[in-house]
C-alpha positions as CSV (number, residue, x, y, z in Angstrom):
1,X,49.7,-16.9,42.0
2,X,45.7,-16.8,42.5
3,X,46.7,-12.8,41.6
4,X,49.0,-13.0,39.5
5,X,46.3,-15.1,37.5
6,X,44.0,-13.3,38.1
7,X,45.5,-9.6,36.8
8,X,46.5,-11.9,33.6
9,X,42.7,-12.5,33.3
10,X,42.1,-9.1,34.1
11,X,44.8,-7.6,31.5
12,X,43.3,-10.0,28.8
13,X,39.9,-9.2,28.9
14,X,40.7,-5.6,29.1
15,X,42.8,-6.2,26.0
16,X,39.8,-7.4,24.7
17,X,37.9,-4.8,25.0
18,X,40.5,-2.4,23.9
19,X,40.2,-4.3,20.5
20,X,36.6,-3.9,20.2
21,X,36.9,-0.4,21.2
22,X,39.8,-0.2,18.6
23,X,37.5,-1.8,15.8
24,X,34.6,-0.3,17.3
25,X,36.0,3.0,16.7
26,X,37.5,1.9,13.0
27,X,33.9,1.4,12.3
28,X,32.4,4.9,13.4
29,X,34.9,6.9,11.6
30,X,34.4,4.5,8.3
31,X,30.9,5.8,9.0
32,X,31.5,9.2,9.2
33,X,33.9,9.2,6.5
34,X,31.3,7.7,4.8
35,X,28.8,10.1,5.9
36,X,30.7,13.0,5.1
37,X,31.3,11.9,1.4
38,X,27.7,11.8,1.4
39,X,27.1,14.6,2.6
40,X,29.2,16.6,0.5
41,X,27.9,14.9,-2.8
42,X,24.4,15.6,-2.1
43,X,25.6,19.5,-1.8
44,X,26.8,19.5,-4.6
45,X,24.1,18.3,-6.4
46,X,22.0,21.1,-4.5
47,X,24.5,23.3,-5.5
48,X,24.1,22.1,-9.0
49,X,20.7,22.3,-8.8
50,X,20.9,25.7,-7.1
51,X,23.2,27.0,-10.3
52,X,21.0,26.0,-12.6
53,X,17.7,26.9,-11.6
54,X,19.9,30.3,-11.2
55,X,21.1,29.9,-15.0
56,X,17.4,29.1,-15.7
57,X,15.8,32.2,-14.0
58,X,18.7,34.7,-15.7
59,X,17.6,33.5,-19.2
60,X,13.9,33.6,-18.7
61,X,14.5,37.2,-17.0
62,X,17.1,38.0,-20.6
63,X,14.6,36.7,-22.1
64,X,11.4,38.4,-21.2
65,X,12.9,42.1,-21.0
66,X,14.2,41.4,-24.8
67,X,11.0,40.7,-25.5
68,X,9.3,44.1,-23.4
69,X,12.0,45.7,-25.2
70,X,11.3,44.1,-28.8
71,X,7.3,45.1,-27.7
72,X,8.6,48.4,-27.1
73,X,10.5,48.7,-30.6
74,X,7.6,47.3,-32.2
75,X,5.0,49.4,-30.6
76,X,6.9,52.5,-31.2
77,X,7.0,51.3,-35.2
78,X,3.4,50.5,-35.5
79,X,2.8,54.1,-33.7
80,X,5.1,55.5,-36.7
81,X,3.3,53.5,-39.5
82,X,-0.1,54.6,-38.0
83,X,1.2,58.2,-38.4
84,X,2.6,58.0,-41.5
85,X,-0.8,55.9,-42.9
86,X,-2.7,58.9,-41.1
87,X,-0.6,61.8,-42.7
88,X,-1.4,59.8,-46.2
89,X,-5.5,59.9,-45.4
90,X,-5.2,62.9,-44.6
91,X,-3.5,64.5,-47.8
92,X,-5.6,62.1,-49.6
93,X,-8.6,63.6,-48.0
94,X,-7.0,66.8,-48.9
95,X,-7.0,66.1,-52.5
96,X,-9.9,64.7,-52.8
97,X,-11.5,67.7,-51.5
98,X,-9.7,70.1,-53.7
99,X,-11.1,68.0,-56.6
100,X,-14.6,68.2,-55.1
101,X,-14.1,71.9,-55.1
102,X,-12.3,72.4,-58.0
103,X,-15.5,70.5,-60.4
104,X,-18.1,72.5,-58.2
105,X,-16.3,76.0,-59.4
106,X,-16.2,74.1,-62.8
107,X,-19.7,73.2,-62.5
108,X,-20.7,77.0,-61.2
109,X,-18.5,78.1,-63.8
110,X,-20.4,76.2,-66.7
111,X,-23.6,77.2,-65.6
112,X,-22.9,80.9,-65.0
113,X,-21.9,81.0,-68.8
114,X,-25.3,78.8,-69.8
115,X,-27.4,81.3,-67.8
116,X,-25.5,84.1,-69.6
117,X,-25.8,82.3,-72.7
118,X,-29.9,81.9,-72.2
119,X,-29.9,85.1,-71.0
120,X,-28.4,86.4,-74.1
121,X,-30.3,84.9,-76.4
122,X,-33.6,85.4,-74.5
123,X,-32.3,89.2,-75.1
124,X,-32.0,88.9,-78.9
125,X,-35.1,87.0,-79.1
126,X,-37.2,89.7,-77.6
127,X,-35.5,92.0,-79.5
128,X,-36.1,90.5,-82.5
129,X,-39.9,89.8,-81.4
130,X,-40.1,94.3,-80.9
């Protein structure tokens, strides 16, 4: 009887502990379910993150070789118009110059036919003085 009672004993407190073990091990795997859920929501919010700091980078990277390439394009047309304004000076210059040119031959040209003029009439003058 004394073991009969006392493997009854025995049985019920190892019962016992094989519900606490049972809840015991309930509770881990709600914690690691937990966990896990966790887990996997804070990677994807670094995967979020991760994206759109990726997103982000692109743009800025679009965004700055437009703007070398709008440099580029605008560069290249101010080089064009600085040409262009040049090749105006220039035949302005040009111009200009011929003008200067032409009103010295004009000038030349007037005073050659005074000094011929003078020279003339100094002639006739001393003829008439003989």
């Amino acid at each position: 009887n004394q073991t009969e009672s006392k493997l009854k004993a025995r049985a019920s407190a190892d019962e016992k502990n094989v519900e606490e073990l049972k809840h015991d091990l309930e509770s881990a795997q709600e914690h690691a379910a937990e966990e896990e859920k966790s887990l996997e929501a804070r990677l994807q919010n670094e995967e979020y993150y991760a994206n759109q700091t990726k997103s982000k980078l692109k743009a800025r990277f679009a965004a700055k070789a437009s703007a070398d390439e709008k440099s580029e394009e605008e560069l290249k047309r101010d080089l064009e118009s600085a040409r262009e304004q040049a090749a105006k000076e220039e035949k302005s210059l040009e111009a200009r110059l011929q003008n200067e040119e032409d009103s010295a031959n004009q000038t030349e040209s007037k005073m050659k036919a005074r000094f011929a003029a003078k020279a003339s009439a100094d002639e006739k003058s001393e003829e008439e003085l003989k």
